[in-house]
C-alpha positions in Angstrom: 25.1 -7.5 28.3 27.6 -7.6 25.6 29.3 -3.9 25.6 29.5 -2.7 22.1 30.7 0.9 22.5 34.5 -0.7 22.1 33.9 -2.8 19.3 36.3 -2.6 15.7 33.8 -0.1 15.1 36.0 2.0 16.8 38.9 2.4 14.5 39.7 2.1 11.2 42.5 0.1 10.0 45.4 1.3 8.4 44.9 0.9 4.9 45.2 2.1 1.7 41.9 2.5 0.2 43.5 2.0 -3.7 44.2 -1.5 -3.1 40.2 -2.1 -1.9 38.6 -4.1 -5.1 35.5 -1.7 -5.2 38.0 1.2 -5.6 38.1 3.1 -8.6 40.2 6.7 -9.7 37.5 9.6 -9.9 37.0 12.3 -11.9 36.3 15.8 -10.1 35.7 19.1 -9.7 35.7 21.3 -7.6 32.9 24.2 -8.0 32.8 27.9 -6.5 36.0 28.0 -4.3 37.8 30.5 -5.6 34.3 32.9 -5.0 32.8 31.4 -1.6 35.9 29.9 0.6 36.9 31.6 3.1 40.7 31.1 4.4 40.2 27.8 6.2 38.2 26.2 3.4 40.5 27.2 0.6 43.9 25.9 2.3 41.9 22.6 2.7 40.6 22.6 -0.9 44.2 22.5 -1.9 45.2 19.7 0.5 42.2 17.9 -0.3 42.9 18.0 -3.8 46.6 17.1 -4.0 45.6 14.1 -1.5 42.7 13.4 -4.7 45.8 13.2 -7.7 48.3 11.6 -5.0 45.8 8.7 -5.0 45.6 8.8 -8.5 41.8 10.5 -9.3 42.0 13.3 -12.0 41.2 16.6 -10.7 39.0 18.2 -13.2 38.6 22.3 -14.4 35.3 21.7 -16.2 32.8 19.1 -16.7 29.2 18.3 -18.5 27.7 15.2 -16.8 30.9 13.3 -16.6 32.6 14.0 -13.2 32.1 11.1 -10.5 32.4 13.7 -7.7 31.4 17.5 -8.1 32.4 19.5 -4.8 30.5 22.7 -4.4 31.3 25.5 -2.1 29.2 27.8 0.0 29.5 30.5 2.3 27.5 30.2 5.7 27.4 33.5 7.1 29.0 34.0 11.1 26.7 35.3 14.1 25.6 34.5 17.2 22.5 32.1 16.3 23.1 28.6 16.7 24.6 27.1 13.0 21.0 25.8 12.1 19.6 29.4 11.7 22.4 31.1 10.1 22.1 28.6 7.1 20.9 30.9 4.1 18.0 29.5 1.9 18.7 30.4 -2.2 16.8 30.1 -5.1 17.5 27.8 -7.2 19.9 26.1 -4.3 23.3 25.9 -4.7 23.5 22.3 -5.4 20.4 22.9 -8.5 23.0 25.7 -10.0 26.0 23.4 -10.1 24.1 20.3 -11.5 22.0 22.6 -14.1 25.8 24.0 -14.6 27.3 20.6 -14.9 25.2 18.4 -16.7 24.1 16.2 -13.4 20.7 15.2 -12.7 19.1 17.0 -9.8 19.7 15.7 -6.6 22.6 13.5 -7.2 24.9 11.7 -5.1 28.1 13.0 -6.9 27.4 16.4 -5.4 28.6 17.1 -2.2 28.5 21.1 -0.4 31.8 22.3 1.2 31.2 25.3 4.2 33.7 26.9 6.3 32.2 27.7 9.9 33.4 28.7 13.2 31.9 25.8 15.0 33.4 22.1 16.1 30.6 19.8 15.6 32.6 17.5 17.1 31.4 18.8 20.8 27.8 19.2 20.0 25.4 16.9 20.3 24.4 14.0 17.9 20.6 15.2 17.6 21.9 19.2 16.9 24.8 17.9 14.5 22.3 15.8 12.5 19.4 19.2 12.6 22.0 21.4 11.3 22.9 19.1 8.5 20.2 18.2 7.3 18.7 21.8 6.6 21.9 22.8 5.2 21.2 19.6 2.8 17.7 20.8 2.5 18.5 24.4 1.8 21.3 23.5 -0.6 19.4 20.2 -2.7 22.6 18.1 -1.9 23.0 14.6 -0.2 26.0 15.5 1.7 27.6 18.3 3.3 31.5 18.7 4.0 31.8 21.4 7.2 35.5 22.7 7.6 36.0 23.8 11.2 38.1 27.2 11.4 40.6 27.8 14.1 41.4 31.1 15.6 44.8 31.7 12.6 44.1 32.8 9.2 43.8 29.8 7.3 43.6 27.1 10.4 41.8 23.9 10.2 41.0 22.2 13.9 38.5 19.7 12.2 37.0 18.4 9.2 33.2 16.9 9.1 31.0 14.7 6.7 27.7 15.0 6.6 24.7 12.7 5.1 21.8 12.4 5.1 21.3 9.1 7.1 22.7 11.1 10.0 25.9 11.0 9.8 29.0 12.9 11.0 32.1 11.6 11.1 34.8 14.0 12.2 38.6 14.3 11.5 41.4 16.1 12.8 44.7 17.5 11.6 47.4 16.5 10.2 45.4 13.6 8.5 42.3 15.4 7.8 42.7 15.8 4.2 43.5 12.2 3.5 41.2 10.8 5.2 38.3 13.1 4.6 39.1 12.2 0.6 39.0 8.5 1.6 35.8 9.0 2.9 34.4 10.9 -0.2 36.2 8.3 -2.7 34.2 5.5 -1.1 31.0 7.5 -0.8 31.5 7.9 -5.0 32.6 4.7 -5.9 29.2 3.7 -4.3 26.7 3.0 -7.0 23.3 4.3 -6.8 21.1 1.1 -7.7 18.1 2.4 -5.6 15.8 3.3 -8.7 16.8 0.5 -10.6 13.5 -1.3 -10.0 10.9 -3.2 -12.7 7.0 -3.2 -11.6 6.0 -7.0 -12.6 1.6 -6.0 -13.5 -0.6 -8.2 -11.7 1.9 -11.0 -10.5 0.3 -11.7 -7.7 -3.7 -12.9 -7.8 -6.4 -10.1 -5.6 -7.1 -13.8 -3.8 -4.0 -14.5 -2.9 -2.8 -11.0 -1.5 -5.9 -10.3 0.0 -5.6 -13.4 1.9 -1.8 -12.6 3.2 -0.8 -11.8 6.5 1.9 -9.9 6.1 0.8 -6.7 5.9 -0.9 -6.6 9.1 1.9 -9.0 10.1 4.5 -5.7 9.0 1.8 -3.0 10.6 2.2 -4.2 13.6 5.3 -4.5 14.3 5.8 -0.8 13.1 3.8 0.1 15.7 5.9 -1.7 18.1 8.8 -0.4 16.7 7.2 3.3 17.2 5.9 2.6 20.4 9.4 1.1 21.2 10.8 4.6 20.0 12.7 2.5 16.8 11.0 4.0 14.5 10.3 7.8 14.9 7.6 10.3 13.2 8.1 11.0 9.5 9.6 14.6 8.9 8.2 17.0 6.0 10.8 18.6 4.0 9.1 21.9 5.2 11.1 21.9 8.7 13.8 22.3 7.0 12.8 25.2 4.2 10.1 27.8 3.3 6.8 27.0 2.2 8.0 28.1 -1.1 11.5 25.8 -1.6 8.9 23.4 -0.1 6.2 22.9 -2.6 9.2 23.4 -5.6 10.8 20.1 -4.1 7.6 18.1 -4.5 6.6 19.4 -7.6 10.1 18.6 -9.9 11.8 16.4 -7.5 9.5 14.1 -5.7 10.8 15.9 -1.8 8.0 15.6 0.5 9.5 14.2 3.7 11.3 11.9 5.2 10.6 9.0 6.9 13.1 6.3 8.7 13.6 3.3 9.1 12.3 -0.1 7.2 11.1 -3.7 8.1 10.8 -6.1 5.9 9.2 -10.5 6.0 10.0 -13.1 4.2 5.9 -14.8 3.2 6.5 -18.6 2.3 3.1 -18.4 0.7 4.4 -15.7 -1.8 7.9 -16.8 -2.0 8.6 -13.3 -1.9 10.1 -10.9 0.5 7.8 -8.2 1.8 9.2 -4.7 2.2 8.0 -1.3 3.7 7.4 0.6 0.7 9.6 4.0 0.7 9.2 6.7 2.7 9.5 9.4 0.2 5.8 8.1 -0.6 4.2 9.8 2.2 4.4 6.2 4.0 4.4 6.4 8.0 6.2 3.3 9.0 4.9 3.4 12.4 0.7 3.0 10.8 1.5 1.3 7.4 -1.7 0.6 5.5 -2.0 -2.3 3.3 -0.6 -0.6 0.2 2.1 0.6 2.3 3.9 -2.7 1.6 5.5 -4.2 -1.2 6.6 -7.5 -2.7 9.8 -8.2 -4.1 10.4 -11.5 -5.9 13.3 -13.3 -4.0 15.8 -13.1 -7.2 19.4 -13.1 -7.1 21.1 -10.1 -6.3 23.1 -9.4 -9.5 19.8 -9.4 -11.4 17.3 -6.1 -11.3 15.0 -5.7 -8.6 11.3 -7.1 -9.0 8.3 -5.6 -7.7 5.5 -7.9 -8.0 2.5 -5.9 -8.2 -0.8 -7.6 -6.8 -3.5 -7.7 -9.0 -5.1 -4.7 -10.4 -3.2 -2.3 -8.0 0.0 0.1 -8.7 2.3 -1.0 -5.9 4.7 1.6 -4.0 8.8 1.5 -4.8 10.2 -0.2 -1.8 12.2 1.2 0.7 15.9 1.8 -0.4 17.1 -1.2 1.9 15.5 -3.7 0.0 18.1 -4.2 -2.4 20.6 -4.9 0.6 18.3 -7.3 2.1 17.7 -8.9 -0.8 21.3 -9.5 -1.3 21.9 -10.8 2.6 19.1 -13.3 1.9 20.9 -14.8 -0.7 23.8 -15.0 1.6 22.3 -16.9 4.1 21.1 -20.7 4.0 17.9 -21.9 3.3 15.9 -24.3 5.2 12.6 -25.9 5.0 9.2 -24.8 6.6 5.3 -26.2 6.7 2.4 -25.1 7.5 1.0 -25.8 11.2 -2.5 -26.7 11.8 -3.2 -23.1 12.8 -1.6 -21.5 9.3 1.6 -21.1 11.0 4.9 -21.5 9.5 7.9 -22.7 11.1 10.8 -24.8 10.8 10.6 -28.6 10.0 12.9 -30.8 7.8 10.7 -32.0 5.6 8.8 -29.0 5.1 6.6 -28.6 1.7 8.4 -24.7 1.2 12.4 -23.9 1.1 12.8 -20.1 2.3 16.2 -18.3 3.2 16.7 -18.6 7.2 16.3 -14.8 7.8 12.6 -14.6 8.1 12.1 -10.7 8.8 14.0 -8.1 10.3 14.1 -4.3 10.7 16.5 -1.3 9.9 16.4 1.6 12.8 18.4 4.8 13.0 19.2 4.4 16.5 22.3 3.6 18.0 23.2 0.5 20.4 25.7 0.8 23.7 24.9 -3.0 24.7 23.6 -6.1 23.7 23.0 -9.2 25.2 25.2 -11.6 23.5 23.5 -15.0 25.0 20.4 -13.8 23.3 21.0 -11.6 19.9 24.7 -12.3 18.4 26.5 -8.8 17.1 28.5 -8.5 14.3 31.4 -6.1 14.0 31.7 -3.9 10.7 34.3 -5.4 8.6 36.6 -2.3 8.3 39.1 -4.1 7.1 37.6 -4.2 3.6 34.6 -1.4 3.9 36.5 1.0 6.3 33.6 3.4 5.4 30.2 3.7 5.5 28.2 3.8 1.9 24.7 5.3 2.0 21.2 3.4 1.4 20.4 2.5 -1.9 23.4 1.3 -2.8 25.5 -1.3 -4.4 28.3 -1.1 -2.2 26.0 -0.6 1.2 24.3 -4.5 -0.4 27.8 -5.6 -0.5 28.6 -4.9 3.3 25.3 -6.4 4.1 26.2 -9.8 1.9 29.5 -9.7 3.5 28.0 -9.2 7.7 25.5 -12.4 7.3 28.5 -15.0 5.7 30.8 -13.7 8.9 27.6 -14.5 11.1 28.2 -17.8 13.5 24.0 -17.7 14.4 23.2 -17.7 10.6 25.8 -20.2 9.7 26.1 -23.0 12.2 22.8 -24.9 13.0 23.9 -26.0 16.8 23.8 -22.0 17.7 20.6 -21.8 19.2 20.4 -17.8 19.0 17.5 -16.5 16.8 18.5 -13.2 16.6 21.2 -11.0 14.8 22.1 -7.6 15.0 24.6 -5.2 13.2 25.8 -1.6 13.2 25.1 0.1 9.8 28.5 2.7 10.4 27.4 5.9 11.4 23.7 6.3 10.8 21.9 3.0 12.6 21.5 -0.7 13.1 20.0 -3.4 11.0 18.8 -7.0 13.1 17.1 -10.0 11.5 15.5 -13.5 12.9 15.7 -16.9 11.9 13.7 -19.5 11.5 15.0 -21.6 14.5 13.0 -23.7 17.1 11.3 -21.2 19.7 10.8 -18.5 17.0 7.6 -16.8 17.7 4.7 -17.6 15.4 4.2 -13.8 15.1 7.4 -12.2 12.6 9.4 -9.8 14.4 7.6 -10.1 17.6 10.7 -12.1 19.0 13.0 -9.9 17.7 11.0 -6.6 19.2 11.0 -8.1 22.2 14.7 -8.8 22.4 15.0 -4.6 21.5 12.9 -4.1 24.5 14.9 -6.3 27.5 18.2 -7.3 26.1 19.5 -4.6 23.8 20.3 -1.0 25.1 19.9 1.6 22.5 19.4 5.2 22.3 17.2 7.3 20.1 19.3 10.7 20.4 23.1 9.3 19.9 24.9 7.0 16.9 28.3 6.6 16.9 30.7 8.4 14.6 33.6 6.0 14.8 37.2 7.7 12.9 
């Protein structure tokens, strides 16, 4: 076993994050300080914005839809109860105000919540961290949450956390806590949303010829490996999180209904088309995915807008956000050529009749990996040299670390590498893992790669990293 837990992962390089070429300057605001901070919150709101104009982002008084970051504060009342109970539910939420406010749509990225609270999430545990924030996302309609950790002085600041809703929590400490926390939120901004960018194609695909496709039973089975396996866990309604009432507003004018994690995805020579998990804000349970729980994506390349090729008189499902970063990494990788066996199995040959990328499936897990088996399943290290950050799903820089992982993979790239298997961290909220159509695969997709999950790769459901 190859031990992971010390990996480049750890650290972040040095850097400055201006000279990055997906960097831009920013344009924000901050919202509610001066009426909800309390004295911890409001010293950092000032060294977080003089860190925002000493990197050369404009620091905004007011705004109308034009601000790329809108910072919002709210007060989280002290007590004894645990930090996930004291959370106050409003009506509308915070977040809803300030966009409503502002001129921002309704649940966008730009808006992240600022809190001051006695607690250091830094010593709780990953599961309770990730609880906490997401019903304070929940309760506040925001994506992200920024928690300011109060010490026992007027005005002291032992630690700073980020919060998303992937799971993440990434935690620093004085004296570089403002810096870095408005690195963090620069490269969370300058990440495009590109996730609802899609076009439904009408009847692209014959009733014959999807009927006649394996790969949604192909794709439903290996969910239910991948639940059984504990990869995949149950979907979550948004009404663990808030009252009935809050509830049923979320579905009604924003789509909220619950969550569900994870994605797998094929590759179907016989569709030259890439078959995804559709999303999970569908009601989809990726662990029992019916037939129309799938979708197909045509295999174009990833500067042009995502295709969803609908199957013949049927309204397909939008794909899960991933798909446009596994589009992109299938573009990076080389294609070889595959027939048809006998039997109706596909697998590698030279002079096969169909040219497909050399990923053939693979599956994206919120879990996170202590050890992996390098003689079976090759892992590649995070680049943090140029994406010293993690980007959230759905987006176009999160598609542009994924592009980047498979070119810097030795498996993908050199043909005498006889591993079939490929694993990466996705930084601070999972893993993604592919296989490629190399001699030995297993005629059934993602059975190989399951099974390599299951002996050679030790992951846990209840911890990610949070690397600084």
């Amino acid at each position: 076993m190859t031990d992971t837990s010390l990996s480049p992962a750890a650290s972040a390089p040095p850097h400055d994050l201006s000279a990055l070429p997906w960097w831009r300057p920013l344009l924000v605001q901050a919202v509610g300080l001066d009426q909800e901070a309390g004295p911890a919150l409001a010293a950092f709101g000032r060294q977080l914005f003089t860190a925002f104009e000493e990197q050369g982002h404009t620091v905004m008084q007011r705004s109308h839809g034009d601000v790329d970051l809108l910072l919002v504060a709210a007060r989280i009342p002290d007590g004894p109860a645990p930090l996930r109970d004291r959370l106050p539910e409003r009506m509308p939420p915070v977040a809803v105000a300030a966009c409503r406010e502002h001129g921002l749509r309704m649940g966008s990225r730009q808006v992240v919540i600022l809190a001051e609270i006695p607690e250091r999430l830094s010593l709780l545990p990953h599961a309770q961290v990730v609880e906490a924030a997401r019903t304070a996302m929940a309760r506040t309609a925001a994506p992200k949450i920024l928690f300011v950790s109060r010490g026992d002085r007027p005005g002291q600041i032992t630690e700073v956390t980020l919060c998303t809703m992937e799971g993440g929590h990434p935690t620093e400490t004085a004296p570089q806590s403002a810096d870095r926390m408005r690195d963090r939120l620069v490269a969370a901004a300058c990440a495009r949303d590109i996730c609802d960018a899609y076009q439904i194609v009408p009847d692209a695909v014959p009733a014959r010829t999807w009927d006649a496709s394996p790969a949604p039973a192909q794709l439903a089975r290996a969910g239910r490996t991948m639940g059984q396996l504990g990869l995949l866990p149950p979907p979550t309604a948004i009404g663990r999180y808030v009252s009935a009432e809050l509830a049923r507003l979320y579905e009604q004018y924003m789509g909220w209904k619950r969550m569900s994690e994870g994605m797998l995805f094929l590759v179907d020579p016989d569709l030259d088309a890439l078959v995804v998990s559709a999303s999970g804000s569908w009601d989809v349970d990726k662990r029992s995915l019916g037939p129309d729980d799938v979708t197909i994506v045509a295999l174009d390349p990833p500067d042009s807008p995502l295709r969803v090729l609908a199957p013949e008189g049927r309204h397909p499902l939008a794909p899960s956000v991933e798909a446009w970063e596994v589009r992109a990494f299938l573009h990076a990788a080389p294609r070889v050529r595959v027939t048809r066996t006998p039997s109706g199995v596909w697998e590698p040959h030279p002079d096969g009749e169909r040219e497909v990328p050399l990923i053939r499936a693979g599956i994206h897990a919120h879990v996170g990996v202590e050890r992996a088996d390098d003689a079976h399943i090759e892992t590649v290290a995070p680049n943090r040299e140029l994406f010293p950050y993690g980007f959230g799903c759905g987006s176009d820089l999160t598609a542009q670390v994924a592009t980047d992982t498979v070119r810097r993979s030795h498996a993908v790239h050199h043909p005498d590498d006889p591993r079939r298997y490929v694993r990466w961290p996705m930084l601070y909220h999972g893993e993604m893992a592919v296989e490629l159509w190399k001699p030995g695969l297993p005629a059934e997709p993602l059975s190989g790669l399951l099974d390599i999950f299951a002996t050679s790769v030790a992951f846990r459901t209840d911890h990610i990293e949070q690397p600084v």
